[in-house]
mmCIF file of the N, C-alpha and C atoms, coordinates in Angstrom:
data_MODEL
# 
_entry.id   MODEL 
# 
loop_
_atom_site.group_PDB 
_atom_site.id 
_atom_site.type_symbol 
_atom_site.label_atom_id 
_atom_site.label_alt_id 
_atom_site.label_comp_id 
_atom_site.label_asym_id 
_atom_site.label_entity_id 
_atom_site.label_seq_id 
_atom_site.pdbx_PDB_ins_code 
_atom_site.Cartn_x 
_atom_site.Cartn_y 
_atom_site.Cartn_z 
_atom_site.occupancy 
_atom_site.B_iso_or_equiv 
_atom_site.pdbx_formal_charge 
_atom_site.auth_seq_id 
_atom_site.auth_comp_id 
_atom_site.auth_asym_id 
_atom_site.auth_atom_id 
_atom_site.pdbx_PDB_model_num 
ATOM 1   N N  . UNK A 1 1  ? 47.295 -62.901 -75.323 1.00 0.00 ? 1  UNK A N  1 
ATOM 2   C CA . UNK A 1 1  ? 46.767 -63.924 -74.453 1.00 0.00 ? 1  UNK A CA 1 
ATOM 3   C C  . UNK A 1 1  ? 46.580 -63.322 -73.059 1.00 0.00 ? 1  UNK A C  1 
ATOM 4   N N  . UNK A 1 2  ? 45.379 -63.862 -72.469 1.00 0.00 ? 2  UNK A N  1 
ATOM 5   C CA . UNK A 1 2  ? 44.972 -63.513 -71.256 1.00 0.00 ? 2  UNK A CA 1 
ATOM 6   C C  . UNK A 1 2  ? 45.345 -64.372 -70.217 1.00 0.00 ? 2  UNK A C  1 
ATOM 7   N N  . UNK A 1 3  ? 45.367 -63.944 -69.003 1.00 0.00 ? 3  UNK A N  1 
ATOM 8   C CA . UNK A 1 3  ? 46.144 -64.471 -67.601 1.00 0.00 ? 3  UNK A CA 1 
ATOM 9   C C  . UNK A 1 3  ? 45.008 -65.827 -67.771 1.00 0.00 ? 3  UNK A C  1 
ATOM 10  N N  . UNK A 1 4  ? 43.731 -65.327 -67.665 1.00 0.00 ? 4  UNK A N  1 
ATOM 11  C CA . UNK A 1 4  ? 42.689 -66.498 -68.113 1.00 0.00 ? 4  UNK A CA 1 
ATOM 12  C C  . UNK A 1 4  ? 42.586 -67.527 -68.605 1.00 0.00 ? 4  UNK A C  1 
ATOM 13  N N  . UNK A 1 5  ? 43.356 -67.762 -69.956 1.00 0.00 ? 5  UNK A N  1 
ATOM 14  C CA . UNK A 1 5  ? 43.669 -68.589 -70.963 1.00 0.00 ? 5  UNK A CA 1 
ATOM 15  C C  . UNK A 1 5  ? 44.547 -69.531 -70.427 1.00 0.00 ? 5  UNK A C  1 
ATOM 16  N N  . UNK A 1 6  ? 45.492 -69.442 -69.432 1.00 0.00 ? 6  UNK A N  1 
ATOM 17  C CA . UNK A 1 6  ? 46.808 -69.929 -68.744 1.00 0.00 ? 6  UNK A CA 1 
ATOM 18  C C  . UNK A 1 6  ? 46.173 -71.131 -67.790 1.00 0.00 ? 6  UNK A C  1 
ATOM 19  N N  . UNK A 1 7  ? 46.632 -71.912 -68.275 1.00 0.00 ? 7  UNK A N  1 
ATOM 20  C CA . UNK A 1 7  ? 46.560 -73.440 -67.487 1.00 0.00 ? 7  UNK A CA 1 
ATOM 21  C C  . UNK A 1 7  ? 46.882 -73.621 -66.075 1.00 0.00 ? 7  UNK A C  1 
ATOM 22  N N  . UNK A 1 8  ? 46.527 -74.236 -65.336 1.00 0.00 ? 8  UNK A N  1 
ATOM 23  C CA . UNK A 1 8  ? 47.461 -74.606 -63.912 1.00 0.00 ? 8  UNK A CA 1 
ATOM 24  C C  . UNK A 1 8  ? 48.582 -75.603 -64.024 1.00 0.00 ? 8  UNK A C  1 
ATOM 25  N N  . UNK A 1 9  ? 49.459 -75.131 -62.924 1.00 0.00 ? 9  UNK A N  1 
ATOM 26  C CA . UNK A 1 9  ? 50.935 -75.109 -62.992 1.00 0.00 ? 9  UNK A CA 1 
ATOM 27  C C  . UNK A 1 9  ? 51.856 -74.280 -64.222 1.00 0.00 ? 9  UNK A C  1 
ATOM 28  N N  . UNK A 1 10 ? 51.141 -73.576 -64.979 1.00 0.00 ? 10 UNK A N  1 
ATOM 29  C CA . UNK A 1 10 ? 52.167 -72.628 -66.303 1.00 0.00 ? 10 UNK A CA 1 
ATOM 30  C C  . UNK A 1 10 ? 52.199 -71.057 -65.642 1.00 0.00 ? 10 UNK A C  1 
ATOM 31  N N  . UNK A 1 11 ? 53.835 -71.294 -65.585 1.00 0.00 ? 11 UNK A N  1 
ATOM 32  C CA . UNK A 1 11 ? 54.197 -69.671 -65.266 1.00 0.00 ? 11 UNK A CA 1 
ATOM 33  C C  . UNK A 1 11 ? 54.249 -68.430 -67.093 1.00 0.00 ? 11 UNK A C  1 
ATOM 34  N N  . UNK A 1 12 ? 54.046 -67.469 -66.087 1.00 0.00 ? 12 UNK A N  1 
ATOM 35  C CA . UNK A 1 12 ? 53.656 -65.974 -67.182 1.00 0.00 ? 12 UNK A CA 1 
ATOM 36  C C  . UNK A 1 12 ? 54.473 -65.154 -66.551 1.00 0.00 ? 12 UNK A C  1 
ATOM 37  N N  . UNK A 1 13 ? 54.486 -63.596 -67.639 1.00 0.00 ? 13 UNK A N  1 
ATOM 38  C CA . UNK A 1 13 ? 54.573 -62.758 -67.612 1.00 0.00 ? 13 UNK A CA 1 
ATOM 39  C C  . UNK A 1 13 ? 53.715 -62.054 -68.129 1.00 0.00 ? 13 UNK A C  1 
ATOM 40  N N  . UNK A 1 14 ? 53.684 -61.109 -66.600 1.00 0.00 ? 14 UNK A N  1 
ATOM 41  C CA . UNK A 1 14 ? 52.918 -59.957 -67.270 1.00 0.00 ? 14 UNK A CA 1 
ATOM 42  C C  . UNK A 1 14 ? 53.387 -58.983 -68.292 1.00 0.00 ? 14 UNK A C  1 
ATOM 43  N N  . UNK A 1 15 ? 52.343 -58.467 -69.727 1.00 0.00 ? 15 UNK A N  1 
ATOM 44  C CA . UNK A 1 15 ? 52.842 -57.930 -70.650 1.00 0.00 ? 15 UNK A CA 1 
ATOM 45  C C  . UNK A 1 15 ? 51.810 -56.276 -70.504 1.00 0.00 ? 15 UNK A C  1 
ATOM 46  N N  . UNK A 1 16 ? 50.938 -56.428 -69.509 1.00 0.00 ? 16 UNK A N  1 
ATOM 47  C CA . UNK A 1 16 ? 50.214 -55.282 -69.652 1.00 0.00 ? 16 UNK A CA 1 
ATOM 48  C C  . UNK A 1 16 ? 48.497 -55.636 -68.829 1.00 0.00 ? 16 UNK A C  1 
ATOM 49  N N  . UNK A 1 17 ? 48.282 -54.646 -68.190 1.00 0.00 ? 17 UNK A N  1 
ATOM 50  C CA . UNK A 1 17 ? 47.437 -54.481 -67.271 1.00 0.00 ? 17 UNK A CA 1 
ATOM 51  C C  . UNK A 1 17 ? 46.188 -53.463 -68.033 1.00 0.00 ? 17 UNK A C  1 
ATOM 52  N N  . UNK A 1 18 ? 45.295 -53.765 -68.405 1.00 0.00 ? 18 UNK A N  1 
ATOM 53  C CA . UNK A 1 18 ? 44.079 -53.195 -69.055 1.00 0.00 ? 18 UNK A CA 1 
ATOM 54  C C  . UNK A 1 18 ? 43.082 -52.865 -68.123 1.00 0.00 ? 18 UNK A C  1 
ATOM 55  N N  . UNK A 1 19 ? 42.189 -52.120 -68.559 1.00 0.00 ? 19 UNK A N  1 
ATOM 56  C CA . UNK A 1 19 ? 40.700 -51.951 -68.241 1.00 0.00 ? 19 UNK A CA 1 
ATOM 57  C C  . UNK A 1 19 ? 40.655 -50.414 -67.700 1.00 0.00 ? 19 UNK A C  1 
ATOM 58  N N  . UNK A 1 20 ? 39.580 -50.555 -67.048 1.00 0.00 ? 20 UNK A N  1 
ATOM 59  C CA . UNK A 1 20 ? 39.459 -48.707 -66.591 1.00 0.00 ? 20 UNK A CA 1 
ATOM 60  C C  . UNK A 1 20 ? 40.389 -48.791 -65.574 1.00 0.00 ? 20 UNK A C  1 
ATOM 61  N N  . UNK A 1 21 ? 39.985 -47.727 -64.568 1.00 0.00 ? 21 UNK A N  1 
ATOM 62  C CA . UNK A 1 21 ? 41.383 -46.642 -63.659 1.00 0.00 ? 21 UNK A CA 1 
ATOM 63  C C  . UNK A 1 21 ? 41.347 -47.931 -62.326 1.00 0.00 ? 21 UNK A C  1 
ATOM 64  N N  . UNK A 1 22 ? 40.042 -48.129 -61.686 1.00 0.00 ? 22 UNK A N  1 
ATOM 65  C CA . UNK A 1 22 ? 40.329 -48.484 -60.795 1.00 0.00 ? 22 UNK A CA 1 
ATOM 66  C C  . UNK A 1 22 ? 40.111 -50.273 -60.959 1.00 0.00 ? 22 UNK A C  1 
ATOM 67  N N  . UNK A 1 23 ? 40.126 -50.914 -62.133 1.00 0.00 ? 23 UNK A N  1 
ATOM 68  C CA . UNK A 1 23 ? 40.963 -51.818 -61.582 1.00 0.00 ? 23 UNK A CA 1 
ATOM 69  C C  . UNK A 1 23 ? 42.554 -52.205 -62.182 1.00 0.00 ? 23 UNK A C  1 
ATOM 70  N N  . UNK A 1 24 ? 42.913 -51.683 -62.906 1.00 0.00 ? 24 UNK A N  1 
ATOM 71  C CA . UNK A 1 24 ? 44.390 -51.181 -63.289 1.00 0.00 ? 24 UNK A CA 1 
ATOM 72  C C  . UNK A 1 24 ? 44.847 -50.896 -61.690 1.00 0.00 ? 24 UNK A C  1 
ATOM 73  N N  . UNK A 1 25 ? 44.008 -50.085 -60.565 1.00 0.00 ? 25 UNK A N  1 
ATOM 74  C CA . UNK A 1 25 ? 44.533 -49.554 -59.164 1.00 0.00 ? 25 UNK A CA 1 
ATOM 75  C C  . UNK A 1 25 ? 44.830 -50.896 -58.953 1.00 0.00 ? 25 UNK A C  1 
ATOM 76  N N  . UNK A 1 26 ? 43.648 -51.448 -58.972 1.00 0.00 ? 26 UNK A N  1 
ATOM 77  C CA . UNK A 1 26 ? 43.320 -52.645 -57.907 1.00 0.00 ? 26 UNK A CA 1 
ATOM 78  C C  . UNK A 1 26 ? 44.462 -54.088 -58.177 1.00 0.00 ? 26 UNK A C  1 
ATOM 79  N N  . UNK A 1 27 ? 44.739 -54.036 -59.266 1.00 0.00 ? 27 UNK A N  1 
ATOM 80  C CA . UNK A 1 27 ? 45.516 -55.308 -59.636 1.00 0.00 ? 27 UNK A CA 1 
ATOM 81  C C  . UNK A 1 27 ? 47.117 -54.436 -59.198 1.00 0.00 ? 27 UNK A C  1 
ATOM 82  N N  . UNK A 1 28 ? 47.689 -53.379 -59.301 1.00 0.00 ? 28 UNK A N  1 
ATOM 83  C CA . UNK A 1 28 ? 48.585 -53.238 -59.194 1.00 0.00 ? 28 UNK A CA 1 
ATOM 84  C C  . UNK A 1 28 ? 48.561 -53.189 -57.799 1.00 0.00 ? 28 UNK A C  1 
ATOM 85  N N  . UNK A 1 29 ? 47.810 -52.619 -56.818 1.00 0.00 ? 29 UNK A N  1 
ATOM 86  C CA . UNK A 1 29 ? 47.844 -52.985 -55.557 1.00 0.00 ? 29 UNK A CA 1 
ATOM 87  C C  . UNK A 1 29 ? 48.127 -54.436 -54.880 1.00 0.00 ? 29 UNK A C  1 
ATOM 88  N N  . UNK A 1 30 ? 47.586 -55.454 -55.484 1.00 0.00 ? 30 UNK A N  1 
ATOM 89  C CA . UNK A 1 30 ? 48.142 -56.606 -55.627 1.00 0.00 ? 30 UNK A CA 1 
ATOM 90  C C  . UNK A 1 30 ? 49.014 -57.162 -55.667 1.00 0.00 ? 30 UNK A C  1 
ATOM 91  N N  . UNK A 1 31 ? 50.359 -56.080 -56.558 1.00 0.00 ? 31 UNK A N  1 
ATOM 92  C CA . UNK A 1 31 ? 51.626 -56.452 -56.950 1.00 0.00 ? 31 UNK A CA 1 
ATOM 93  C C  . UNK A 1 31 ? 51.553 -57.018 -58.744 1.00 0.00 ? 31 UNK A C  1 
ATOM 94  N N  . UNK A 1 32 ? 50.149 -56.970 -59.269 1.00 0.00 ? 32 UNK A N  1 
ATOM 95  C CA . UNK A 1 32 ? 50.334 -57.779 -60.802 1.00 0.00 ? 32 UNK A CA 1 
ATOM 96  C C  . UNK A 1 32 ? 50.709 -56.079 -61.025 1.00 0.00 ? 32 UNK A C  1 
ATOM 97  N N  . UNK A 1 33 ? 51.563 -56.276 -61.942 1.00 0.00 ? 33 UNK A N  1 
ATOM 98  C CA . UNK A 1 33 ? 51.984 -55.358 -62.730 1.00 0.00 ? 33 UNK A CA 1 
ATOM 99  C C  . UNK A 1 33 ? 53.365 -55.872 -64.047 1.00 0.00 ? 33 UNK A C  1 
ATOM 100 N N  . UNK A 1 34 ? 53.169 -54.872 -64.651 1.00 0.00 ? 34 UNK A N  1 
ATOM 101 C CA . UNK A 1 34 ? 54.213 -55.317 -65.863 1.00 0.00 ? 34 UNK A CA 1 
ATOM 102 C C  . UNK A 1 34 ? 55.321 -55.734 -65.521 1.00 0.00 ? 34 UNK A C  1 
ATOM 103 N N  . UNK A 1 35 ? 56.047 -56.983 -66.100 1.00 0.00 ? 35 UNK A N  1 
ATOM 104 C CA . UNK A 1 35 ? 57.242 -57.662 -65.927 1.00 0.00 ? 35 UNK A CA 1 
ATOM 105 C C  . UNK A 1 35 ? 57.119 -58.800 -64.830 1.00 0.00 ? 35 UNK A C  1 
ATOM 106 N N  . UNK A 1 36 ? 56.036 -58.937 -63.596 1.00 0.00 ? 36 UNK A N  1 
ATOM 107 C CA . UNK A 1 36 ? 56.153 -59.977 -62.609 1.00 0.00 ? 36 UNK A CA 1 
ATOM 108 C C  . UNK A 1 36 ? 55.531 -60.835 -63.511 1.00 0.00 ? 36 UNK A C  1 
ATOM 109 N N  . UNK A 1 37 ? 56.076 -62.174 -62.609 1.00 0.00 ? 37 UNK A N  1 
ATOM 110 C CA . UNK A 1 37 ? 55.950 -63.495 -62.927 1.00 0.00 ? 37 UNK A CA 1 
ATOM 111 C C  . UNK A 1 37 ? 54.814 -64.005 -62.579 1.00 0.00 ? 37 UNK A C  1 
ATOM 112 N N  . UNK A 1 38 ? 53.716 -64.215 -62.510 1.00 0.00 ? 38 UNK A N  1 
ATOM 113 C CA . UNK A 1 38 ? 52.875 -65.327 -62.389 1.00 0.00 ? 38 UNK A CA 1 
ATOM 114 C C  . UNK A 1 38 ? 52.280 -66.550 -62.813 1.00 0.00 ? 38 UNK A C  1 
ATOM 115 N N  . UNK A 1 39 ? 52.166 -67.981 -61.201 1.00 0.00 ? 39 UNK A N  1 
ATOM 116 C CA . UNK A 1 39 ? 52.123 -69.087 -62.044 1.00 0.00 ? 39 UNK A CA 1 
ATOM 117 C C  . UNK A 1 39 ? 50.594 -69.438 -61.615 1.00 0.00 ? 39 UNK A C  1 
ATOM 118 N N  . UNK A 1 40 ? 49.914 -69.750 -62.107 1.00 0.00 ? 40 UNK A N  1 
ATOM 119 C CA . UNK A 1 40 ? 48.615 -70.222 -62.131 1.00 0.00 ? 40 UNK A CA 1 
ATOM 120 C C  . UNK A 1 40 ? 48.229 -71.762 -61.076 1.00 0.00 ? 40 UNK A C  1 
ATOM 121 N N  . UNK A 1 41 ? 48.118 -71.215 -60.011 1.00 0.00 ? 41 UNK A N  1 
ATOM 122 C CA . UNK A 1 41 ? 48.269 -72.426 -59.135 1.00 0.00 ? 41 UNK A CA 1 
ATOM 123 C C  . UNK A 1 41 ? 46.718 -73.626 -59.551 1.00 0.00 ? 41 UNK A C  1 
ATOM 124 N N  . UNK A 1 42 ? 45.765 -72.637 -59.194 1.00 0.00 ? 42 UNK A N  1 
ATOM 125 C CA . UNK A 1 42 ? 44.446 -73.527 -59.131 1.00 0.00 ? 42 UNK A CA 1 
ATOM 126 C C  . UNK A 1 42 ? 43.550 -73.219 -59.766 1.00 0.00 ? 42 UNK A C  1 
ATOM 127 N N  . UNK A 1 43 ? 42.277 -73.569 -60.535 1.00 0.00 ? 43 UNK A N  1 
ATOM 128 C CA . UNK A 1 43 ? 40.888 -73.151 -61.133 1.00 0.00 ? 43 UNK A CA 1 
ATOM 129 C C  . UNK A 1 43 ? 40.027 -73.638 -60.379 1.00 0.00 ? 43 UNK A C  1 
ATOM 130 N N  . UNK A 1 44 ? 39.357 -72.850 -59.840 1.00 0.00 ? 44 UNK A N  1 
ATOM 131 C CA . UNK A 1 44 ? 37.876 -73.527 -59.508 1.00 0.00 ? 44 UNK A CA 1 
ATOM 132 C C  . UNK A 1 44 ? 37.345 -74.297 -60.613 1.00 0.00 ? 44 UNK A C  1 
ATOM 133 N N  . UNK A 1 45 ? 36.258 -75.223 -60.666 1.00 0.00 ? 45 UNK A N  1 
ATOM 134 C CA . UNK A 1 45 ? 35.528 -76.009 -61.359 1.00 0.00 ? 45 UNK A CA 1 
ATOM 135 C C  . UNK A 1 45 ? 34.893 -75.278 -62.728 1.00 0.00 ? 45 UNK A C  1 
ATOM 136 N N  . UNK A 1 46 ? 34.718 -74.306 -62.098 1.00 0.00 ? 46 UNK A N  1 
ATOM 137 C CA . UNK A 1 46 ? 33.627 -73.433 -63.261 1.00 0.00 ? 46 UNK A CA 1 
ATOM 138 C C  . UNK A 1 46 ? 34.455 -72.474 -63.640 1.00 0.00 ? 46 UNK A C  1 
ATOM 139 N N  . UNK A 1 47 ? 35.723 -72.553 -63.427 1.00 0.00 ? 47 UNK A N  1 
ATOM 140 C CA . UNK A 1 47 ? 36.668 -71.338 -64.200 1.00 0.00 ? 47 UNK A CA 1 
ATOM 141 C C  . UNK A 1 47 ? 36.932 -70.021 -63.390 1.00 0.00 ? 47 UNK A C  1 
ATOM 142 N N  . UNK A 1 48 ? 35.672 -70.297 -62.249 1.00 0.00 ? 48 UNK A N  1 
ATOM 143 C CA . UNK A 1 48 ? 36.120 -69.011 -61.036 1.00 0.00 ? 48 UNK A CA 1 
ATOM 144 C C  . UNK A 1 48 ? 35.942 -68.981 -60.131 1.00 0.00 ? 48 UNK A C  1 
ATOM 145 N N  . UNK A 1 49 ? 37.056 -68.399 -59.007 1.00 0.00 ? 49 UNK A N  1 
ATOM 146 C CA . UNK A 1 49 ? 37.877 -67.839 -58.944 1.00 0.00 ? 49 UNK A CA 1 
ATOM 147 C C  . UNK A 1 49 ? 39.114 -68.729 -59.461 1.00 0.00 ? 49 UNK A C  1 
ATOM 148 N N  . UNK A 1 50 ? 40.186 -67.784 -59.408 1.00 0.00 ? 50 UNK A N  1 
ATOM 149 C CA . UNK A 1 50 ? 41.521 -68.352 -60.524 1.00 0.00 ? 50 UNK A CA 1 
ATOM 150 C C  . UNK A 1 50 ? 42.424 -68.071 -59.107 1.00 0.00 ? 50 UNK A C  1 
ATOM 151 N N  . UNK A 1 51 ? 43.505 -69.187 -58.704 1.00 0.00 ? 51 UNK A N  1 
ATOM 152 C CA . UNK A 1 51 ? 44.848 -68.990 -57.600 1.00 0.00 ? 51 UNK A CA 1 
ATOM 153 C C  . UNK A 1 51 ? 45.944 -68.534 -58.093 1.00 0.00 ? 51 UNK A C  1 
ATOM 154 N N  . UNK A 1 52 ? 46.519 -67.790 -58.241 1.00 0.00 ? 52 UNK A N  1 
ATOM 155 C CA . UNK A 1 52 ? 47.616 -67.702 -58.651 1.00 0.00 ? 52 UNK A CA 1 
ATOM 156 C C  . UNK A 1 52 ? 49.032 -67.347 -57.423 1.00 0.00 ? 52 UNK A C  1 
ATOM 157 N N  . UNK A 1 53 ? 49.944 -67.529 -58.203 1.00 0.00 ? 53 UNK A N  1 
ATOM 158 C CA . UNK A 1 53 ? 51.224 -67.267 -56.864 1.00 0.00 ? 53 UNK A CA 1 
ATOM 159 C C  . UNK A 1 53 ? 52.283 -65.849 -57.550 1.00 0.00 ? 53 UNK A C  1 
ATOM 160 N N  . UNK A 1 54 ? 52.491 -65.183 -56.741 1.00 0.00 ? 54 UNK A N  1 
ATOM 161 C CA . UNK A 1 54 ? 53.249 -63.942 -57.324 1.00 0.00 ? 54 UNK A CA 1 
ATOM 162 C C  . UNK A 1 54 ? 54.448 -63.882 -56.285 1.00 0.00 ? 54 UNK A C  1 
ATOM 163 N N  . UNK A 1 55 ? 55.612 -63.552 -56.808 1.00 0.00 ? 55 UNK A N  1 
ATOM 164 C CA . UNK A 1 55 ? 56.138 -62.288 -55.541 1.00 0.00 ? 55 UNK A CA 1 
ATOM 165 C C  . UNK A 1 55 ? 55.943 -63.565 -54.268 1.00 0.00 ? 55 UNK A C  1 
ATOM 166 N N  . UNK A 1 56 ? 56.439 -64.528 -54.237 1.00 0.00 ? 56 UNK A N  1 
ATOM 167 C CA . UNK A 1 56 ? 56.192 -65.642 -52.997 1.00 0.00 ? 56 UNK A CA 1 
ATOM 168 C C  . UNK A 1 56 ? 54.792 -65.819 -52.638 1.00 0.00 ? 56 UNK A C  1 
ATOM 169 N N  . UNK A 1 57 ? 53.908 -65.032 -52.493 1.00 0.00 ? 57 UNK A N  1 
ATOM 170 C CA . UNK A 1 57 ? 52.495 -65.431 -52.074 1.00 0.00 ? 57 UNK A CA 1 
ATOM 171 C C  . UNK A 1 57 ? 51.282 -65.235 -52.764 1.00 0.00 ? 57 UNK A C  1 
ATOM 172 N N  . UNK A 1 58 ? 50.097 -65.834 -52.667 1.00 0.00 ? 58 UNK A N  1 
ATOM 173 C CA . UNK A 1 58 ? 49.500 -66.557 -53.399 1.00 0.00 ? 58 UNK A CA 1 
ATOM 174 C C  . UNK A 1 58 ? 47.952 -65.486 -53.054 1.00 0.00 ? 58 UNK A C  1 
ATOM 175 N N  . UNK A 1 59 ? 47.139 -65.483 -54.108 1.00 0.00 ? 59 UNK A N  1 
ATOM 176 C CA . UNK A 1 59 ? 46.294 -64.724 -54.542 1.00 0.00 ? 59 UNK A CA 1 
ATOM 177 C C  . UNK A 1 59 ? 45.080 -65.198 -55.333 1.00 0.00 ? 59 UNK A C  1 
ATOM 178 N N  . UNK A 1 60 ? 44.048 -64.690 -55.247 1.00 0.00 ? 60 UNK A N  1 
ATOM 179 C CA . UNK A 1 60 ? 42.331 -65.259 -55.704 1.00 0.00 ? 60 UNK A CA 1 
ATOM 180 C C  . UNK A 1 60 ? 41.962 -64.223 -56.406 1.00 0.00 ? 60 UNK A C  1 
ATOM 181 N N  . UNK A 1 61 ? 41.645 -64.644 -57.597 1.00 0.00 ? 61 UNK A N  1 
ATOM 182 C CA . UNK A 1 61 ? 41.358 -63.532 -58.383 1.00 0.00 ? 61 UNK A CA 1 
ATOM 183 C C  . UNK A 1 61 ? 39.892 -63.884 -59.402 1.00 0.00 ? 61 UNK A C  1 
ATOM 184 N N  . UNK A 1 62 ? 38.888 -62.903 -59.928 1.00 0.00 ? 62 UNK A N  1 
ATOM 185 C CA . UNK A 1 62 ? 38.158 -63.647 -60.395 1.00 0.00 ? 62 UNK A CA 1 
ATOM 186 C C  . UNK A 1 62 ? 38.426 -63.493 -61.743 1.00 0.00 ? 62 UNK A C  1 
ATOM 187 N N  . UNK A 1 63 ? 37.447 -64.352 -62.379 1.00 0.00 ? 63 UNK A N  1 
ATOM 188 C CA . UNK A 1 63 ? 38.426 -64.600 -64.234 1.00 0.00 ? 63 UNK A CA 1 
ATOM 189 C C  . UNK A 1 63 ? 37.616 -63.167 -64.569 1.00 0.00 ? 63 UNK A C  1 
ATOM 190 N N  . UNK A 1 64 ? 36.919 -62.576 -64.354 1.00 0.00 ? 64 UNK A N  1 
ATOM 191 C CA . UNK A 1 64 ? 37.148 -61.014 -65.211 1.00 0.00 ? 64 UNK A CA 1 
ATOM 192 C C  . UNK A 1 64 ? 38.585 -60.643 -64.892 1.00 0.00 ? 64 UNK A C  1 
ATOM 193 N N  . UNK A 1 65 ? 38.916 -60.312 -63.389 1.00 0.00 ? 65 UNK A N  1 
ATOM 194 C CA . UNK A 1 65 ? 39.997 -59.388 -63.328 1.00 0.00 ? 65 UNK A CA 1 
ATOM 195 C C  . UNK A 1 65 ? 41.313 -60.707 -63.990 1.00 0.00 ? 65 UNK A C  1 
ATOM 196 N N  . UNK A 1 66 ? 41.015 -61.758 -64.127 1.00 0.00 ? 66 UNK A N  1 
ATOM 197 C CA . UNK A 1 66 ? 41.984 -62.573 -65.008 1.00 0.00 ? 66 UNK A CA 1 
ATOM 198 C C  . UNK A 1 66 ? 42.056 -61.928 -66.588 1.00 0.00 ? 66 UNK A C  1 
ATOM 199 N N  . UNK A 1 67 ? 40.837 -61.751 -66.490 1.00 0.00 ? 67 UNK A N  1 
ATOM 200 C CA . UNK A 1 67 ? 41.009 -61.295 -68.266 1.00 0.00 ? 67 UNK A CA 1 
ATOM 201 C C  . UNK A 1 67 ? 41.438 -59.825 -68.972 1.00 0.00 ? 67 UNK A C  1 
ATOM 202 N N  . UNK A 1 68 ? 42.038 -59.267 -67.844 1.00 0.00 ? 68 UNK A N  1 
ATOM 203 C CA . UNK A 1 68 ? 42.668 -57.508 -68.065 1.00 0.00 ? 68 UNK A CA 1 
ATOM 204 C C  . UNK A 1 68 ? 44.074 -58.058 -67.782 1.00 0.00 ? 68 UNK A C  1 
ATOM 205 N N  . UNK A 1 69 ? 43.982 -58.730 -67.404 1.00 0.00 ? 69 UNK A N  1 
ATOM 206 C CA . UNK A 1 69 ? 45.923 -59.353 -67.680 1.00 0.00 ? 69 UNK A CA 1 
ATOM 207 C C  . UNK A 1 69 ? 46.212 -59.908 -68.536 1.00 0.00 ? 69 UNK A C  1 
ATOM 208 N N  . UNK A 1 70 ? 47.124 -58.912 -69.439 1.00 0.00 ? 70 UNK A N  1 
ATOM 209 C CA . UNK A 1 70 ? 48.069 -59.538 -70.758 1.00 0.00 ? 70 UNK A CA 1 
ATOM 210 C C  . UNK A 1 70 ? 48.917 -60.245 -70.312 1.00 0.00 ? 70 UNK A C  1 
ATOM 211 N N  . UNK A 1 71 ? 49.217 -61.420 -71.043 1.00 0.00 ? 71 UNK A N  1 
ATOM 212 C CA . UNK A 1 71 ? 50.931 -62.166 -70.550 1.00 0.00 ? 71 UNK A CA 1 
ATOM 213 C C  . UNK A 1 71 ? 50.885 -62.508 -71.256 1.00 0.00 ? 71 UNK A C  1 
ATOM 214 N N  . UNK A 1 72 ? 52.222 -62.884 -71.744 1.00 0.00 ? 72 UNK A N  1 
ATOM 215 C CA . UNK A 1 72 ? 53.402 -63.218 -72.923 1.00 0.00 ? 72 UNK A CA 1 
ATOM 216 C C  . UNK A 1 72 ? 54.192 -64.513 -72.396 1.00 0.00 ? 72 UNK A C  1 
# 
């Protein structure tokens, strides 16, 4: 299951960070990386951009880079 798939207000774990080099960079620069928690704060209307909250503060992400995040 993808970070994508995840409803608002449902917390995750990350199980694995996919895709090529630099956005594997780019999301771990972020702080998503294997084992943090993220809870899915908001959806835009049309599914994008996606809010999420990590690590105390809160983050915009678009549903591609939603969909290279595994969570369990």
């Amino acid at each position: 299951m993808t970070l994508k798939e995840i409803g608002v207000n449902h917390t995750c774990i990350v199980s694995k960070v996919v895709g090529d080099k630099a956005i594997k960079k780019r999301l771990m620069d972020m702080g998503i990386i294997k084992g943090v928690s993220i809870k899915v704060v908001k959806i835009a209307p049309l599914g994008d951009p996606i809010q999420i909250e990590l690590k105390g503060y809160e983050l915009t992400i678009r549903k591609e880079e939603a969909d290279k995040i595994i969570v369990g």
